[in-house]
Phi, psi and omega in degrees: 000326176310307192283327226252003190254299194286007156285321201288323167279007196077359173269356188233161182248145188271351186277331202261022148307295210280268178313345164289299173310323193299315182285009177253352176278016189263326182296285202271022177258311194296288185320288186310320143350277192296283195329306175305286211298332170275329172232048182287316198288331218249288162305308177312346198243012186262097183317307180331292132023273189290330173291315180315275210287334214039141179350300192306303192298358177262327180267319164307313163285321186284318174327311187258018139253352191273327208252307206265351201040245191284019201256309164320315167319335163268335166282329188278337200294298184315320199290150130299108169113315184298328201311279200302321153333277181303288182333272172347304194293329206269329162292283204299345162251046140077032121034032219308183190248358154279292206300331190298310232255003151313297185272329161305344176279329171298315163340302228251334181286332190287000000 
């Protein structure tokens, strides 16, 4: 809301407006990532956790990194609700993390 009031006034240029967000959703994508890849087995395994995101979206995501790998990071990026799920899943089934943060970079230009 910050960025869209100071373009709107004239204080900000949209292109490196525009590259600052696109790096900051590159940031907390990346985070939610290593949280799978470092506690994936460990938070999946949390009820707190699975209620929190729920079962389905959790059984839904792993279904779509098992059957699709990196491909899902761009499908869960599209789903409503899927973002954070998949990412999580896709660090905890070990993912490398060049390619994730390849194709979440592609993710994010479409």
């Amino acid at each position: 809301i910050y960025a869209g009031i100071g373009l709107h006034e004239g204080r900000f240029h949209w292109l490196p407006t525009l590259l600052v967000a696109c790096a900051g959703v590159l940031c907390r994508d990346i985070l939610v990532y290593l949280g799978g890849r470092w506690l994936g087995g460990w938070l999946l395994a949390r009820p707190l956790l699975v209620r929190v995101i729920g079962k389905r979206r959790l059984e839904r995501s792993m279904r779509m990194v098992d059957e699709h790998g990196t491909g899902a990071v761009v499908f869960g990026r599209l789903l409503v609700g899927m973002r954070a799920p998949v990412f999580l899943v896709a660090g905890a089934s070990g993912v490398g993390f060049r390619r994730f943060v390849l194709v979440d970079g592609l993710g994010i230009l479409v």
